[in-house]
TILUM-873353 format. One record per residue: residue in one letter; y, x, z of N, C-alpha, C in turn. Coordinates in steps of 0.2 Angstrom, whole numbers, padded with zeros to 4 digits, always signed. Example, Ala and Ser with C-alpha at 12.3 -4.5 7.8 and 13.67 -1.06 7.14 Angstrom:
REM residues 2
A-0028+0066+0039-0022+0062+0039-0016+0066+0039;S-0011+0064+0035-0005+0068+0036+0000+0064+0039;
This chain:
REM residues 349
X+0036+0075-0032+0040+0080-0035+0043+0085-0030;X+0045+0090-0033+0048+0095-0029+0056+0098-0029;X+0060+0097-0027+0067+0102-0028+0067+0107-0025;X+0068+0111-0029+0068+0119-0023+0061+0121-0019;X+0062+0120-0013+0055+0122-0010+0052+0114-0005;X+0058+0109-0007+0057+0103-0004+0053+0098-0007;X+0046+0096-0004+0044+0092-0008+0047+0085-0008;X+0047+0080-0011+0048+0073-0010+0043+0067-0011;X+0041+0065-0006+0036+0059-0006+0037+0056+0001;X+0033+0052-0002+0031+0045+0004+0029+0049+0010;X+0025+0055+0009+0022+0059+0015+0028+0065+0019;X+0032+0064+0016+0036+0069+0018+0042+0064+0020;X+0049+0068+0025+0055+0064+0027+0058+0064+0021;X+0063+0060+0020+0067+0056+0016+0071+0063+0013;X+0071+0063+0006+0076+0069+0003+0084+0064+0004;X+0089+0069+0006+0093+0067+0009+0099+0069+0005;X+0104+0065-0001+0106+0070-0005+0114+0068-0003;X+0120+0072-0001+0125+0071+0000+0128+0070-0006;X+0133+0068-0008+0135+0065-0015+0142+0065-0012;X+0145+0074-0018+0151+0076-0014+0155+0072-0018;X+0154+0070-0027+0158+0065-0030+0165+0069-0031;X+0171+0065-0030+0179+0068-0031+0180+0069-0024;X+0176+0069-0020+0180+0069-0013+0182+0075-0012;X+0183+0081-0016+0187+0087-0016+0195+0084-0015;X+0194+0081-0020+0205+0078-0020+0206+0083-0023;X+0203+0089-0028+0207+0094-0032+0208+0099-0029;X+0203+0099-0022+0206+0107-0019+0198+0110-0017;X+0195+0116-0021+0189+0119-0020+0189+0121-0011;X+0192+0121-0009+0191+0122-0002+0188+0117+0002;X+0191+0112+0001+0188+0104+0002+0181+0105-0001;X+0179+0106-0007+0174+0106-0008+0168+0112-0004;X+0171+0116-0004+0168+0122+0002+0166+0116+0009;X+0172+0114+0011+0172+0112+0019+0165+0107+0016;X+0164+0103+0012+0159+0096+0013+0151+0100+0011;X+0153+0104+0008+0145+0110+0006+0143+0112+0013;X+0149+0113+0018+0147+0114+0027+0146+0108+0030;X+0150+0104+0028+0147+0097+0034+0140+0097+0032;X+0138+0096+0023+0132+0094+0023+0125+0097+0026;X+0125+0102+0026+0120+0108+0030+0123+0108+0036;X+0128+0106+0040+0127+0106+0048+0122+0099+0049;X+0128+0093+0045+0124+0086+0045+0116+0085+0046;X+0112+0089+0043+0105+0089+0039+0103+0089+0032;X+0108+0087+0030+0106+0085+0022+0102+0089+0019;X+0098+0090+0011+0096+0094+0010+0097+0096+0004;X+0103+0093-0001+0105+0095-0006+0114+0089-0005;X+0114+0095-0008+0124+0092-0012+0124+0091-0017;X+0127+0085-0021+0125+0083-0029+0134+0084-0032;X+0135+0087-0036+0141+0087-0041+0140+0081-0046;X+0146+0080-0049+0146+0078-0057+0149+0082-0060;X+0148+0083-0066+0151+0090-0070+0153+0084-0076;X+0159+0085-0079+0160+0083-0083+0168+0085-0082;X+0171+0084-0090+0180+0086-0089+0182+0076-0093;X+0188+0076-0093+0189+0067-0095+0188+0069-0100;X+0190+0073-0107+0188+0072-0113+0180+0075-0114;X+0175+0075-0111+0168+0074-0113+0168+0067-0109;X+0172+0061-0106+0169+0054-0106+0170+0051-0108;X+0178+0050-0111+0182+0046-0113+0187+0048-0116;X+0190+0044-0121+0198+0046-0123+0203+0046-0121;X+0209+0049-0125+0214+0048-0118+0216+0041-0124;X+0215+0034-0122+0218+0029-0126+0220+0024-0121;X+0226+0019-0122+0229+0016-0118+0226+0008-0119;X+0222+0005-0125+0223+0000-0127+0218-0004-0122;X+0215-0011-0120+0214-0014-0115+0207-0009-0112;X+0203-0009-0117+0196-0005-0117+0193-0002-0115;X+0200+0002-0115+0201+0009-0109+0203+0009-0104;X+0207+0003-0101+0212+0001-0094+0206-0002-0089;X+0207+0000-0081+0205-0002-0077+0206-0005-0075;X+0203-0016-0076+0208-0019-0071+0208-0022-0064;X+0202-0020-0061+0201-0024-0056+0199-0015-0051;X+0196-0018-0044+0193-0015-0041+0199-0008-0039;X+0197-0004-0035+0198+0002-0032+0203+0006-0037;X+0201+0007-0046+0205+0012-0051+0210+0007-0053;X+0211+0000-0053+0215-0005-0056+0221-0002-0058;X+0225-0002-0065+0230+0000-0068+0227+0006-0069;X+0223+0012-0070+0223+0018-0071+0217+0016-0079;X+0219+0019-0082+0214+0021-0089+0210+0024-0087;X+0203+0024-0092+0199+0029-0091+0201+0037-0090;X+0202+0038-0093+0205+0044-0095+0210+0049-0089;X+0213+0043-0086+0217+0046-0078+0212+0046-0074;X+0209+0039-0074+0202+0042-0068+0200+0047-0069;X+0197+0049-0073+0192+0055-0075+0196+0062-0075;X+0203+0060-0075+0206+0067-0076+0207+0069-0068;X+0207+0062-0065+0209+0063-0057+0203+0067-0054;X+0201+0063-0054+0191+0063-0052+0187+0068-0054;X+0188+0072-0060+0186+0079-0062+0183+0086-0058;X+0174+0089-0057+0177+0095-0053+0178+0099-0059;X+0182+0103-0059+0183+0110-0063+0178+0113-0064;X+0176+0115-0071+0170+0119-0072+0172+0124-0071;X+0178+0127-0071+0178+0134-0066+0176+0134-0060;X+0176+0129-0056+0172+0129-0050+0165+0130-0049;X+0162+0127-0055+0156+0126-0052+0148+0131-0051;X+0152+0139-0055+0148+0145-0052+0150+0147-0043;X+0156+0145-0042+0157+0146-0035+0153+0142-0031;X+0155+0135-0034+0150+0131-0029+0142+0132-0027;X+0140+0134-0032+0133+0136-0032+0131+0142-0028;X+0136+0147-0030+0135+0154-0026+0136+0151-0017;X+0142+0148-0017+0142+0146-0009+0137+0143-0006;X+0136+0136-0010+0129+0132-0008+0122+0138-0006;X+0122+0144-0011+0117+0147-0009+0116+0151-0003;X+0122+0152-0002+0123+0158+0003+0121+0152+0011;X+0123+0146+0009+0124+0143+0015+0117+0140+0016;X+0114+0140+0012+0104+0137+0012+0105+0130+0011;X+0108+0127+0005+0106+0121+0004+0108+0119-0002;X+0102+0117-0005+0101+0117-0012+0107+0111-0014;X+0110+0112-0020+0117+0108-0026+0114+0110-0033;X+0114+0105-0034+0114+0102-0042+0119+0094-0042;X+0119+0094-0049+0122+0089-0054+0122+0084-0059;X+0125+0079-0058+0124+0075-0064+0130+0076-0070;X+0125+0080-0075+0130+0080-0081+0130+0076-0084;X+0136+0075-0089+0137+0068-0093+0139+0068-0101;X+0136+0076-0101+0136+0074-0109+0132+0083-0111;X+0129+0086-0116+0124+0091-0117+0130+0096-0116;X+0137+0097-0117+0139+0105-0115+0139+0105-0106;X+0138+0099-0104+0140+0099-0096+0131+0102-0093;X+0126+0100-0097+0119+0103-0095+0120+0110-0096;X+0121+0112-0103+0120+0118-0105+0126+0123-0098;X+0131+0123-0096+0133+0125-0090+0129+0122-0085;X+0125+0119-0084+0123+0118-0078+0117+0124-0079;X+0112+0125-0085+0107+0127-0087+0109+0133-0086;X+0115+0137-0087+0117+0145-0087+0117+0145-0078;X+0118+0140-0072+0119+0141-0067+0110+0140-0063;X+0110+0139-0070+0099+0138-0066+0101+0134-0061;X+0104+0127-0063+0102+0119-0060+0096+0118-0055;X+0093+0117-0050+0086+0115-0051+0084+0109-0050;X+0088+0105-0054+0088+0097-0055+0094+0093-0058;X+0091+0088-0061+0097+0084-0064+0097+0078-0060;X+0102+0074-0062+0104+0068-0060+0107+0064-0064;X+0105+0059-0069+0107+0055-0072+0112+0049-0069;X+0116+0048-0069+0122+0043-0065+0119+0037-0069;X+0121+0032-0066+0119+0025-0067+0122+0022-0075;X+0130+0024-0076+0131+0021-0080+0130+0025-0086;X+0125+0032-0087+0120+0035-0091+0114+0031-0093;X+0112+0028-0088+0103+0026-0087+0103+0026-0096;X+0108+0023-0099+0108+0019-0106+0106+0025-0112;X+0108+0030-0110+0113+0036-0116+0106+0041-0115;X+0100+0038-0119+0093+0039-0120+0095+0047-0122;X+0099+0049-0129+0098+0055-0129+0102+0061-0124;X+0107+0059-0120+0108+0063-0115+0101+0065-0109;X+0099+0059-0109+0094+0058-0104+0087+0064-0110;X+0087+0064-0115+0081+0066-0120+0084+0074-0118;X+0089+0077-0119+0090+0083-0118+0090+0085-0111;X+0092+0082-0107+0090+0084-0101+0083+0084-0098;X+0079+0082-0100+0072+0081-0100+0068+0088-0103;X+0070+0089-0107+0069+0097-0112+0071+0103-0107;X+0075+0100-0105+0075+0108-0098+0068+0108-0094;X+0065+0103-0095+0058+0103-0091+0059+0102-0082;X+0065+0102-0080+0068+0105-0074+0066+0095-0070;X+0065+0094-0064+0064+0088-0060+0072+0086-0061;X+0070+0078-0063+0077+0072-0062+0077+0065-0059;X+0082+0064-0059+0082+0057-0054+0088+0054-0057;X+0085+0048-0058+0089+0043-0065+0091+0038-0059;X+0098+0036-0059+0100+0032-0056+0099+0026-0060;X+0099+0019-0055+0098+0013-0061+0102+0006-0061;X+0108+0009-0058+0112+0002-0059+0116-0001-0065;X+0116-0005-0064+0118-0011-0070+0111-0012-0076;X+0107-0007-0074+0100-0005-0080+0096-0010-0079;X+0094-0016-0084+0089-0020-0082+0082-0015-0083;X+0077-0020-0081+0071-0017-0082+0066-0013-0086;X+0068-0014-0091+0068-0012-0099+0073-0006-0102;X+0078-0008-0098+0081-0001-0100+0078+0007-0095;X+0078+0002-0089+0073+0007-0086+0067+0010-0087;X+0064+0005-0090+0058+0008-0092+0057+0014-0098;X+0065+0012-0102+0065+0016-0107+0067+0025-0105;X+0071+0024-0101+0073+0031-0099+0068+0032-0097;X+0063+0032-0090+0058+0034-0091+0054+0036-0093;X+0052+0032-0099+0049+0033-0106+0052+0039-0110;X+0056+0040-0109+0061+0047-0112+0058+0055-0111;X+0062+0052-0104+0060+0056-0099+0053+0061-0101;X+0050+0056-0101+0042+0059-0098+0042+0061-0106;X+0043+0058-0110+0039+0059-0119+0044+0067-0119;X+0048+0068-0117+0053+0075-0118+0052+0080-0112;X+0047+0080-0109+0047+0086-0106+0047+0086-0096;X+0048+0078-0097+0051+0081-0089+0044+0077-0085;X+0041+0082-0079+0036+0079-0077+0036+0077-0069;X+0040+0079-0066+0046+0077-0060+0051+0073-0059;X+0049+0067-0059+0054+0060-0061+0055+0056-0055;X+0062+0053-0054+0063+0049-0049+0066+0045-0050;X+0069+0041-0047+0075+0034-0051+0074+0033-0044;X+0083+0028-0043+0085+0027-0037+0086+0020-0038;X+0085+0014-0035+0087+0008-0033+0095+0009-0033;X+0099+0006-0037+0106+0006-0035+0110+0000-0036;X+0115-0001-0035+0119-0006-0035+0128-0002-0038;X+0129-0003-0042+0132+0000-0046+0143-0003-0044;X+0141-0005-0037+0149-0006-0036+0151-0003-0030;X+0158-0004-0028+0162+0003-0024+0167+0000-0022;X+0165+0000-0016+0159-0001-0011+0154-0009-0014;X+0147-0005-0012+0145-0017-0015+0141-0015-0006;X+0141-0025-0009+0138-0028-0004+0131-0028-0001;X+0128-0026+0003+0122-0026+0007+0117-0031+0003;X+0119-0038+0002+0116-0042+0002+0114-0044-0008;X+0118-0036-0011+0116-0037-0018+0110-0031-0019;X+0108-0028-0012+0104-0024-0016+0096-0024-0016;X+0094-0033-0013+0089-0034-0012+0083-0028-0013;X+0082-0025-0007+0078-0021-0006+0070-0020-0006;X+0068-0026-0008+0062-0026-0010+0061-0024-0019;X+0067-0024-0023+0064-0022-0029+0061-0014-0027;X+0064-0010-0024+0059-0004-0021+0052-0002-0023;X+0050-0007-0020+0042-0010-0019+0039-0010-0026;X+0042-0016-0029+0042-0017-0037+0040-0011-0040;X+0047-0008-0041+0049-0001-0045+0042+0003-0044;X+0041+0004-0037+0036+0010-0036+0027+0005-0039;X+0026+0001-0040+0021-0003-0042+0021-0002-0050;X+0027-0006-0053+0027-0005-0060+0028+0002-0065;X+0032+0005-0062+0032+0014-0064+0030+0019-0063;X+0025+0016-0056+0021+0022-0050+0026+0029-0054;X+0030+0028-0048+0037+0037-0049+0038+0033-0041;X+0041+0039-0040+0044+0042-0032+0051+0037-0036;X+0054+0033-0029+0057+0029-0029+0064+0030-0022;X+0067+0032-0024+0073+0030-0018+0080+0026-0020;X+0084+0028-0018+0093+0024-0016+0096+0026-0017;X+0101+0025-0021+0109+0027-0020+0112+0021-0018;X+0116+0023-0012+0118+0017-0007+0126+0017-0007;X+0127+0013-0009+0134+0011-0010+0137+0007-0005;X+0133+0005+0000+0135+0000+0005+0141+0004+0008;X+0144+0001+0015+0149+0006+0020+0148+0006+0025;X+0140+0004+0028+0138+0009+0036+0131+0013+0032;X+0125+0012+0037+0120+0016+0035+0113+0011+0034;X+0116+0004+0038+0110-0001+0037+0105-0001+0032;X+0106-0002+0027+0105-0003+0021+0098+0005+0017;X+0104+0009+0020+0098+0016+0017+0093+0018+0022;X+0096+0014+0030+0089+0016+0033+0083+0010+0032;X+0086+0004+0030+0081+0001+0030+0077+0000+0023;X+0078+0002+0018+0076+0004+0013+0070+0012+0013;X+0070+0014+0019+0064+0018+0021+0057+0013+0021;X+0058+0007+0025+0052+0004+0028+0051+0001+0018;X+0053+0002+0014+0051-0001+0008+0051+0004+0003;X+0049+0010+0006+0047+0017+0002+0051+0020-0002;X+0057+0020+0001+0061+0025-0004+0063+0031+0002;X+0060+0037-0003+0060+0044-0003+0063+0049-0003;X+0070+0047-0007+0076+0049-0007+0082+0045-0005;X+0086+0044-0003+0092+0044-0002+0098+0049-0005;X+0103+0044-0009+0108+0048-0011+0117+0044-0007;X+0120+0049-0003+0127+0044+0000+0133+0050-0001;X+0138+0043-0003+0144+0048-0005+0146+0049+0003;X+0150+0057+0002+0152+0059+0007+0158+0061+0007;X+0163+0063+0013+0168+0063+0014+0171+0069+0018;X+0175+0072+0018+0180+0074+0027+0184+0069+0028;X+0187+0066+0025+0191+0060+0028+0190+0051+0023;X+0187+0049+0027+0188+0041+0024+0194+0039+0020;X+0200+0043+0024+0206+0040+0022+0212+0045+0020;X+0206+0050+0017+0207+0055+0012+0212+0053+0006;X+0213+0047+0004+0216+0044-0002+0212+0045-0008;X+0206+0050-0008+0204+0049-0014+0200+0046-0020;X+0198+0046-0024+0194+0042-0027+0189+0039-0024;X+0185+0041-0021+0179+0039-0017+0180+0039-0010;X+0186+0042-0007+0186+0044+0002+0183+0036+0003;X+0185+0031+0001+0187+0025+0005+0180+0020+0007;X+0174+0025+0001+0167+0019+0004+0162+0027+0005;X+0165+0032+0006+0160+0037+0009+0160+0040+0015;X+0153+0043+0018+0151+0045+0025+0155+0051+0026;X+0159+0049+0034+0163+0056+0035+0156+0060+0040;X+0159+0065+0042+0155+0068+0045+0149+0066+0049;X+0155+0063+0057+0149+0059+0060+0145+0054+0057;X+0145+0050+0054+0140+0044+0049+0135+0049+0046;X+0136+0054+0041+0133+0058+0038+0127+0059+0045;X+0130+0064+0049+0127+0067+0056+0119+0062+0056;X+0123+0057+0057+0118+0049+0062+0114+0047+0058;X+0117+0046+0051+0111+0047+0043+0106+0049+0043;X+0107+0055+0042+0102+0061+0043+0095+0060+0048;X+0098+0059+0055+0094+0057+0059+0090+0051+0060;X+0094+0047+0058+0091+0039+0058+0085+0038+0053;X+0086+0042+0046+0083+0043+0044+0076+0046+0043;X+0077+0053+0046+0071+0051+0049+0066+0048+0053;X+0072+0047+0059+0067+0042+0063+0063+0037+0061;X+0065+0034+0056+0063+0026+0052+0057+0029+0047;X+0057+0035+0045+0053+0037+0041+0045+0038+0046;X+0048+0041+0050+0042+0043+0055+0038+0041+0061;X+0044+0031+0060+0040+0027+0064+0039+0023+0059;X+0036+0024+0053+0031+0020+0049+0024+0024+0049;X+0024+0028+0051+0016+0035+0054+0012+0030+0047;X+0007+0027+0053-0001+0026+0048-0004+0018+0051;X-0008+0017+0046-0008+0011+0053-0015+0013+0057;X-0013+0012+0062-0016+0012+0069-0017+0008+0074;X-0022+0006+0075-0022+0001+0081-0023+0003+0089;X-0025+0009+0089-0027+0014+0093-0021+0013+0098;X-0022+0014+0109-0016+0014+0110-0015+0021+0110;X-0007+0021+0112-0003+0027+0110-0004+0030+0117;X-0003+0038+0116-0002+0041+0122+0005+0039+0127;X+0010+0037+0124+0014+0034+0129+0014+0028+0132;X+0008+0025+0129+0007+0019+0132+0003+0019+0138;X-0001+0025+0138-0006+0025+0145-0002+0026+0150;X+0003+0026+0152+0006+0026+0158+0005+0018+0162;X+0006+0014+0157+0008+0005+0155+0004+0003+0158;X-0002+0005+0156-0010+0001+0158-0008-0003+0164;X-0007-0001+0167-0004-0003+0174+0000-0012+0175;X+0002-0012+0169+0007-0018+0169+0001-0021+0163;X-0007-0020+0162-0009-0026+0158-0014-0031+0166;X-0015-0035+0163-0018-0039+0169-0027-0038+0167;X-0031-0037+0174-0037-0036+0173-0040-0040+0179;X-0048-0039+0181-0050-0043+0186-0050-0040+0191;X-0048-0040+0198-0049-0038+0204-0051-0042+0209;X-0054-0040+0214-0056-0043+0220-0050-0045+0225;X-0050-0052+0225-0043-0054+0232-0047-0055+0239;X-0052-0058+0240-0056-0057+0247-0062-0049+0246;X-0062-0048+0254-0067-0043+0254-0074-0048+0253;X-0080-0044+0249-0086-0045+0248-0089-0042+0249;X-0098-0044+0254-0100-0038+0255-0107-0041+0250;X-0113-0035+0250-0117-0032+0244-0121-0039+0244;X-0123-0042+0241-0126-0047+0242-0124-0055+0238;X-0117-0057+0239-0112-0061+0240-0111-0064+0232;X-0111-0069+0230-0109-0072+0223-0102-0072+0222;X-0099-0068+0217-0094-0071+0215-0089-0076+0213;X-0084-0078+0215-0084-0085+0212-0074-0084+0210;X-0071-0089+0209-0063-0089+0208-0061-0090+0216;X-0064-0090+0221-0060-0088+0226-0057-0080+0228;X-0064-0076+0226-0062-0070+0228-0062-0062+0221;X-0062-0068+0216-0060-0063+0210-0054-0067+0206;X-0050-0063+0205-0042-0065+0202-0040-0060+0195;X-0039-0065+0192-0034-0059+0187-0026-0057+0188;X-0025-0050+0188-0021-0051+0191-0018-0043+0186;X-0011-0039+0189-0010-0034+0187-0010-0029+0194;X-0013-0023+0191-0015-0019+0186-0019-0020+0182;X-0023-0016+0177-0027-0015+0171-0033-0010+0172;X-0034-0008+0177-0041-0005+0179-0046-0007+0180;X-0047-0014+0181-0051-0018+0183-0056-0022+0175;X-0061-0023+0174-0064-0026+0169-0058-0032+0167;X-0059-0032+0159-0055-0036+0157-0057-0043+0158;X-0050-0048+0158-0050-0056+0161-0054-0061+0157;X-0056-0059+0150-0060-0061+0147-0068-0059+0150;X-0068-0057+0154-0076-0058+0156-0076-0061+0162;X-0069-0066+0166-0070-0068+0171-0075-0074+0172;X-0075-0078+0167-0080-0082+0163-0089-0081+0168;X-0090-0076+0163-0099-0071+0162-0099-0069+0169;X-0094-0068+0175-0094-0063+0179-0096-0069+0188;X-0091-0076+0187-0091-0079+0190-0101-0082+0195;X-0102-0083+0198-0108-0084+0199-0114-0078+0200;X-0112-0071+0196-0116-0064+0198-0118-0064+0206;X-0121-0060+0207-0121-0055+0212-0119-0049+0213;X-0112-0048+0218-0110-0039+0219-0116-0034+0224;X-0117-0031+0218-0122-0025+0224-0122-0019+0228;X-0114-0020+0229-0110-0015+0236-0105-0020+0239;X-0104-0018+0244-0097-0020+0246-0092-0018+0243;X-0086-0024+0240-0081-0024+0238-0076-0024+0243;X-0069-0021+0242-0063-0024+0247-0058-0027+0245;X-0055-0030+0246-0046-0034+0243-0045-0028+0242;X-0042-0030+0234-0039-0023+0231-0045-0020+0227;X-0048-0018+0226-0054-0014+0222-0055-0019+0215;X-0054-0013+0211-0055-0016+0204-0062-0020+0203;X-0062-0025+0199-0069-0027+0196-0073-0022+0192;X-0078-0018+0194-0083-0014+0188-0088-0015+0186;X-0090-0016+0180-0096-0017+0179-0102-0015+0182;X-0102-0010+0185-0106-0005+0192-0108-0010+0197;X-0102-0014+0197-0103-0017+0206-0105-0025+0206;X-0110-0026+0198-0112-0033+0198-0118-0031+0195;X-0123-0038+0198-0127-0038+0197-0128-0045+0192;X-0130-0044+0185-0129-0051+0182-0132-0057+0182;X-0140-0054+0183-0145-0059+0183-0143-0063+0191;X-0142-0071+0188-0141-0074+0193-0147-0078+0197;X-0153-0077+0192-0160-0083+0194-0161-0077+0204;
C-alpha cells in the first residue's frame, strides 16, 4: 500500500506514524511544536483523532459511563473526551502546517461527520482506533472513500478482525493494513506476544504492523524482525506534560532514537545470504588456515611436524590437512609461507 508518495511493505523502511493523540493539552501551538518534533525526529506521518465528546459518548453520570480504574479513574466518559478533544476548528490549520512542513497527517475519525471533515481536508488515509475495530458501519463508510486505512486491532478477537477486513475490502478499500495492538495505557511487553505478527500476515496476507503502547522502544523495534511495516507511537513534548496520554508517550529524544533504530533493524534483516561480507574481509586474517612452521625444500614430504594450523586464513583451509599430510612440496617452502595448492605435489606413489 501507499500513503502519499510513501510506499509501505516489507521491502521498504518501517512507516513510522507519530500519534499526536491529546498531547496538545488544548493548546494548537503545542500541536504545531509535535507536527516539528515529528519531521525533525524522522517520522513520516502525524496521526489525529477527530472527534468532539458528544459524537462518542453521552454526557451521563450513571456507572456505564464512569471510569473506574487506570489513568482516567473517577472522570466519565464524556470528561475525558471533552478533555482529550482536538478542535475541529483546528484541524484545516493542522493540515495546512503539516503540509508546508513535508510530512504527511491524517486521522482516525470516530464516527461519519468526523470522515466527511476529514474527506473536505482530502485525508490521504484513515485510521480505525482499536476500540472501532467492532463499528462495521463506520469502518463500511470509510472504506467508500476508496482512500488506504489501517485498522487497529486491540481487544478484537480474530473474527472480529476478520470481519472488518472483510468490510473493508467488500466497500471499496484496496489499501489495507491493521496493526497488532494491545489495547492498554501504558501495557506490558509481555502481552503483546509478537509472533501473532507472523500469523496476522499468513492468515490475511495484508501489510501488518503495531501500535505500541509499551513505555521504551523494545517492543516496536523488535517487532520488525516479525514483519511489521508500520509502526504507530504516541508522542509527546513532555512526558510529564500532565496530560491524557503525556505519561506512556515518546518525548522527543525516544521519538529521535525510534526512528533510527528502526531502521537499523529493518535493514539488518537484508536477504538471506551466506556470502561473506565486505566487511568481513579485513578478518580473514583472524580465521585459521594451513602454514608451514619448518623451512621445506622442493622434494621433501609433508608431514604434522612442519605444517600447522594456525592463524592467519591465507593458507589452504585445515580441513585438507588430512589429504595434504605425506604429499610432495615442489618448491621450497619457508617458516611462514602459506600452504597452496601450487606448492604440492599430491601423488604420493
Amino acid at each position: 500500500m501507499q500513503i502519499n508518495n510513501r510506499k509501505i511493505s516489507n521491502h521498504n523502511p518501517p512507516f513510522m506514524i507519530a500519534e499526536m493523540s491529546a498531547n496538545h493539552n488544548g493548546d494548537i501551538n503545542n500541536a504545531f511544536k509535535i507536527i516539528d518534533m515529528a519531521k525533525t525526529c524522522g517520522a513520516h506521518a502525524v496521526k489525529m483523532q477527530t472527534y468532539r465528546p458528544d459524537t462518542i459518548t453521552m454526557d451521563i453520570n450513571s456507572s456505564d459511563f464512569m471510569i473506574d480504574e487506570g489513568l482516567y479513574a473517577g472522570k466519565s466518559l464524556y470528561e475525558l473526551y471533552d478533555w482529550a478533544h482536538t478542535p475541529w476548528e483546528w484541524h484545516e490549520e493542522l493540515f495546512n502546517y503539516a503540509a508546508k512542513k513535508d510530512i504527511t497527517i491524517f486521522s482516525s475519525p470516530f464516527d461519519n461527520t468526523a470522515v466527511d471533515l476529514l474527506e473536505d481536508l482530502n485525508s490521504p488515509a484513515y485510521k480505525i482506533a482499536s476500540f472501532e475495530a467492532i463499528d462495521l458501519p463506520l469502518i463500511k463508510y470509510v472504506a467508500q472513500t476508496k482512500k488506504p486505512m489501517i485498522i487497529s486491532t486491540g481487544i478484537a478477537n480474530f473474527d472480529e478482525i476478520k470481519e472488518a477486513i472483510e468490510v473493508s475490502r467488500e466497500n471499496g478499500c484496496s489499501e489495507l493494513a491493521i496493526l497488532h495492538c494491545v489495547s492498554s495505557y501504558p501495557a506490558p511487553s509481555s502481552d503483546y506476544n509478537l509472533k501473532t505478527i507472523i500469523d496476522m500476515k499468513e492468515k490475511f496476507k495484508i501489510q501488518v504492523g503495531l501500535s505500541d503502547h509499551t513505555l521504551d522502544n523494545i517492543t516496536a523495534i523488535s517487532s520488525i524482525a516479525m514483519g511489521a511495516s508500520i509502526i504507530e507511537k504516541h508522542v509527546t513534548l513532555n512526558k510529564f506534560g500532565g496530560g491524557p496520554d503525556d505519561s506512556f508517550s515518546l518525548d522527543k529524544e525516544n521519538l529521535s532514537k525510534l526512528c533510527q533504530d528502526l531502521f537499523i533493524a529493518w535493514e539488518s534483516l537484508g536477504k538471506v545470504d551466506y556470502s561473506v561480507k565486505k566487511s568481513e574481509m579485513a578478518n580473514i586474517k583472524f580465521r585459521r588456515s594451513l602454514y608451514f612452521v619448518k623451512d621445506i625444500v622442493k622434494g621433501d614430504k609433508i608431514s604434522d611436524l612442519n605444517v600447522k594450523s594456525i592463524r592467519p586464513g591465507y593458507g589452504l583451509p585445515p580441513k585438507y590437512f588430512d589429504s595434504i599430510v605425506g604429499s610432495m612440496v615442489i618448491k621450497d617452502c619457508k617458516k611462514g609461507d602459506p600452504v597452496k595448492a601450487t606448492d604440492i605435489n599430491l601423488d604420493r606413489g
